[in-house]
C-alpha positions as CSV (number, residue, x, y, z in Angstrom):
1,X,22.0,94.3,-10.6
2,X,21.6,93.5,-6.9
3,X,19.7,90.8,-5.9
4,X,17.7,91.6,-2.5
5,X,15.5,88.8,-0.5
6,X,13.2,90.1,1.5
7,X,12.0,89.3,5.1
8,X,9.1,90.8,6.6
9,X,8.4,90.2,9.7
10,X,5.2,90.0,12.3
11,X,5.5,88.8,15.7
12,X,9.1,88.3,15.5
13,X,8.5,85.6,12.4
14,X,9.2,85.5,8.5
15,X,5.9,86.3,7.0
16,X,4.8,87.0,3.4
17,X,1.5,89.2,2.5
18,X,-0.4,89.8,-0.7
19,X,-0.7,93.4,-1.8
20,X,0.0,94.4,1.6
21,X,-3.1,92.7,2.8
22,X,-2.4,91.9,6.6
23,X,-5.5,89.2,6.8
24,X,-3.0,87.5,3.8
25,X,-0.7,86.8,6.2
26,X,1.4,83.8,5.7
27,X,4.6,82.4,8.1
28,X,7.4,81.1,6.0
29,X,9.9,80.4,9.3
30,X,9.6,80.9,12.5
31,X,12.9,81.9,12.9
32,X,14.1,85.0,10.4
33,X,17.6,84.5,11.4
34,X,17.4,81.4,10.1
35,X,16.2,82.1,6.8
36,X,18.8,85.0,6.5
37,X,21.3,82.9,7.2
38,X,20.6,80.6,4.3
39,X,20.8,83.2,2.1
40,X,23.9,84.2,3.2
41,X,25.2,81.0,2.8
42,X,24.3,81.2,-1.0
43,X,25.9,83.8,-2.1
44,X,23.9,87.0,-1.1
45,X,25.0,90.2,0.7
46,X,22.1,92.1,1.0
47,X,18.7,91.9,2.8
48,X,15.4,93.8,2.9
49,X,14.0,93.5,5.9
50,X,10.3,95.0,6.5
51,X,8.6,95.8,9.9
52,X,4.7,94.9,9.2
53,X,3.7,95.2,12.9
54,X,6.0,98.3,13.1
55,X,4.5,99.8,9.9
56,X,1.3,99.5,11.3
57,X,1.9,100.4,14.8
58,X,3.7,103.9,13.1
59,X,6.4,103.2,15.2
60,X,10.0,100.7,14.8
61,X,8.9,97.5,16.6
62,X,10.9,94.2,15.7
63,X,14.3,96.0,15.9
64,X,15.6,92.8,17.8
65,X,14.9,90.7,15.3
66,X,17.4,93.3,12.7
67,X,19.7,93.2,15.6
68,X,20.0,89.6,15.8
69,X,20.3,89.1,12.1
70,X,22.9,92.2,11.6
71,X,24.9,91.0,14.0
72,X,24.7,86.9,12.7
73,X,25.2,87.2,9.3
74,X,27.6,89.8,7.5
75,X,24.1,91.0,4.9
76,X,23.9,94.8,4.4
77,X,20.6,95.2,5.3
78,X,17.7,98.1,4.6
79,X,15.3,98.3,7.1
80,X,11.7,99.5,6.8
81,X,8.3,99.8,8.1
82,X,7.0,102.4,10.9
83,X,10.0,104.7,11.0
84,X,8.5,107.7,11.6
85,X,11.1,109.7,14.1
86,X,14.7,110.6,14.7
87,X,14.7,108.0,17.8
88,X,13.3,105.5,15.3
89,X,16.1,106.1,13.1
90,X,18.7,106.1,15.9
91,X,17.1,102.6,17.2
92,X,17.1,101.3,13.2
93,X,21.0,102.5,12.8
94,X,22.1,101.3,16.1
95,X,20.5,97.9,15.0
96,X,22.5,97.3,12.3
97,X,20.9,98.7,9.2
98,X,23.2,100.0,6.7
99,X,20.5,101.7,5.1
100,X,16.5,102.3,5.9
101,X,13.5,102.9,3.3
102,X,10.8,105.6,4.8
103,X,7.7,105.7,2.5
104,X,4.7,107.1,4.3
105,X,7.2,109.7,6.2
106,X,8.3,111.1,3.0
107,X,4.1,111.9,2.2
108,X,3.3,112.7,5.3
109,X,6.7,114.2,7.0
110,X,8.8,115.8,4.4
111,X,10.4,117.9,6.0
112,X,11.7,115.3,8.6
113,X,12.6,112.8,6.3
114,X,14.4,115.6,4.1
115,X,16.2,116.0,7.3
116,X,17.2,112.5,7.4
117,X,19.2,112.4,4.3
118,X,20.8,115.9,5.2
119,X,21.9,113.9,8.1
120,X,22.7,110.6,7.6
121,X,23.5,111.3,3.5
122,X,21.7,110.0,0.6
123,X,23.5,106.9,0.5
124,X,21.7,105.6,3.5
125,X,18.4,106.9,3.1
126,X,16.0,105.0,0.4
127,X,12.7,106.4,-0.7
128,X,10.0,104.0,-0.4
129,X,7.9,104.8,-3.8
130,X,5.2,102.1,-3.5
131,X,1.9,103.0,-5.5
132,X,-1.6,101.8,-6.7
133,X,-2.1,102.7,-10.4
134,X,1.0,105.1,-10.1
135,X,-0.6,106.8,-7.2
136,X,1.8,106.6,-4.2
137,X,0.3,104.3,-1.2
138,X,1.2,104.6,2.6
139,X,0.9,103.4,6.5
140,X,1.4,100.2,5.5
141,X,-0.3,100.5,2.1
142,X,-3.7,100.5,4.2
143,X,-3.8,104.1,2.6
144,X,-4.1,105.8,-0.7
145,X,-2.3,109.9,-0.9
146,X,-3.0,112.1,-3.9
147,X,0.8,112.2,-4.6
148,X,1.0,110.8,-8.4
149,X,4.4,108.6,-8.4
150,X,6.8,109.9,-10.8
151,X,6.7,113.5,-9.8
152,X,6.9,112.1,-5.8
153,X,10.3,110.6,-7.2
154,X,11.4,113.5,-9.0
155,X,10.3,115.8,-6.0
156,X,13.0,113.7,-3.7
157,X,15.7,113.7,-6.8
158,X,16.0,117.6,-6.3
159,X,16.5,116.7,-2.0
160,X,19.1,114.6,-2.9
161,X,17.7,110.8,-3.2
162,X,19.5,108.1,-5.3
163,X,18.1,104.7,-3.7
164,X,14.3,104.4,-4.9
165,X,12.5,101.1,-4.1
166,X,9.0,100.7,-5.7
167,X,6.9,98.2,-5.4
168,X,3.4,98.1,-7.6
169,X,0.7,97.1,-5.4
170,X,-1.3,95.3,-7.3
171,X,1.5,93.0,-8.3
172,X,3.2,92.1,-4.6
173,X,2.8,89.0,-3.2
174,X,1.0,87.9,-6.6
175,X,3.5,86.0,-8.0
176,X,2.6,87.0,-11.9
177,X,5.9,89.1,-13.3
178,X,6.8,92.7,-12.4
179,X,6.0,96.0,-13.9
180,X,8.4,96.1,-16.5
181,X,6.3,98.9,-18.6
182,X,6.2,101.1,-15.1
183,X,10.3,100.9,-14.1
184,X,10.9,102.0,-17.9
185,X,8.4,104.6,-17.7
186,X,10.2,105.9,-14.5
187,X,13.9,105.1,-15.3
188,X,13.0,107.1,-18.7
189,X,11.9,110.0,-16.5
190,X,14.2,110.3,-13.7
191,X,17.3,108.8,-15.5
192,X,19.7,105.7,-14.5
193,X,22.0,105.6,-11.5
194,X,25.2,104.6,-10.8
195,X,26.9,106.4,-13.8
196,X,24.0,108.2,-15.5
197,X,23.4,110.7,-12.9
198,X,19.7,110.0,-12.1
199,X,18.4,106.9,-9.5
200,X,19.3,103.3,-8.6
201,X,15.8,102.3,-9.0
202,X,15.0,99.0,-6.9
203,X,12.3,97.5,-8.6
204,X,10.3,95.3,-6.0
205,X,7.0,93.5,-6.5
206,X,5.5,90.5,-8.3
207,X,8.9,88.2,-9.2
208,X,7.7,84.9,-10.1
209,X,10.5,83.5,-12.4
210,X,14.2,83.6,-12.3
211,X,13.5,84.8,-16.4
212,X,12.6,88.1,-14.9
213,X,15.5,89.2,-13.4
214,X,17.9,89.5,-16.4
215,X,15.2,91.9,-18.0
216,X,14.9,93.7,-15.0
217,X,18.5,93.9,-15.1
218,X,18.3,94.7,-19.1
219,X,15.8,97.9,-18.3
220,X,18.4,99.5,-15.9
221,X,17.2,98.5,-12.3
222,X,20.0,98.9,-9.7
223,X,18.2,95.9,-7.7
224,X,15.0,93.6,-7.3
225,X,14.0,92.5,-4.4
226,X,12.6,89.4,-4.5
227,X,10.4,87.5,-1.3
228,X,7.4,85.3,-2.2
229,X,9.0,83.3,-5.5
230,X,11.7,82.4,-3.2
231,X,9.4,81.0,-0.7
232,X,7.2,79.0,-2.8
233,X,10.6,77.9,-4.4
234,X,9.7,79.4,-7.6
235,X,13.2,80.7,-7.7
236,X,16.0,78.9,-6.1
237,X,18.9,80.1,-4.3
238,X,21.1,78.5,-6.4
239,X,19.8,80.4,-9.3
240,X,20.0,83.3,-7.6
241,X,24.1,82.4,-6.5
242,X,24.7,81.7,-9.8
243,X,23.2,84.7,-11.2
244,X,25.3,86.9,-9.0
245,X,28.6,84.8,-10.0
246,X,27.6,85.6,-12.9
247,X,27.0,89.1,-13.6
């Protein structure tokens, strides 16, 4: 299983939020580069890097800030948040991302984002699949759709998609355990990626203890990203280096 830190960014700095709640807002390092750096240095080769103000604003902003990390540090990095055009995607790509999450776009945009991974392949396009009580959530999560989340997933399957990231809500940013019951519900639906045929399902949301992480990895998740635990040191680089030494 990948192991994916995350750094989201507003006004250029590392910032962490809790269940996407921007008035949560709270700076980690002024300096993202920094902080990618570090991980880096431990061990870890990829990055999840999320635009807030761009998510917001519906349109890539802090595409310097990718830039300056992508070409820093050798991470493979998936960039999200406001990329809602083919010029955003151009800018994102042209950045440095190896790969870029859409979420709202895919609700709102489908036929656009279904042109994305006819484009750029399925390889480099990930569906964002974040939800609220298995109801998918957009713009930022400032918005609930009527798009219930498995079938969204399995909608996307049949267009191609193989990288899912979903994130529960009502456990980001809370720092009390993952939704186990909910990736099993969906692995169990859509199948397991890699060799199985179905998705590499990034599960995302709610990591608090490095104890997590091998059950995550038991359940069949392709990757976790991780962001506040690591912040408020509730999971330590070194634990994550050595877990990736040793799986």
């Amino acid at each position: 299983m990948r192991i994916i830190p995350a750094i989201d960014i507003i006004d250029g700095k590392c910032v962490r939020l809790s269940k996407g709640d921007y008035d949560t807002k709270k700076i980690y390092n002024e300096n993202p580069l920094e902080v990618a750096k570090e991980f880096e240095a431990h061990g870890i080769e990829y990055l999840h890097l999320v635009d807030l103000d761009g998510a917001k604003s519906k349109h890539i902003v802090n595409h310097k800030v990718l830039e300056q990390i992508a070409s820093q540090t050798t991470l493979k990095i998936d960039f999200g948040g406001g990329l809602k055009t083919n010029e955003d995607l151009r800018i994102a790509f042209d950045s440095g991302a190896s790969q870029i999450t859409g979420g709202s776009i895919a609700v709102k945009d489908r036929e656009t984002f279904i042109g994305w991974i006819e484009t750029y392949g399925a390889e480099k396009i990930i569906l964002g699949a974040d939800a609220l009580n298995e109801k998918i959530a957009v713009s930022g999560w400032q918005e609930d759709s009527k798009e219930d989340l498995i079938p969204f997933i399995q909608g996307y399957q049949k267009n191609g998609i193989v990288f899912v990231i979903c994130t529960d809500i009502s456990k980001d940013g809370m720092l009390q355990g993952p939704s186990f019951n909910l990736y099993q519900k969906i692995l169990a639906q859509t199948g397991k990626g890699i060799d199985g045929g179905g998705i590499n399902l990034i599960a995302s949301g709610g990591i608090s203890t490095f104890d997590e992480l091998p059950k995550l990895a038991a359940l069949g998740c392709e990757g976790t990203i991780i962001g506040k635990a690591i912040y408020e040191n509730r999971i330590s680089l070194k634990q994550l280096e050595n877990f990736i030494l040793n799986t």
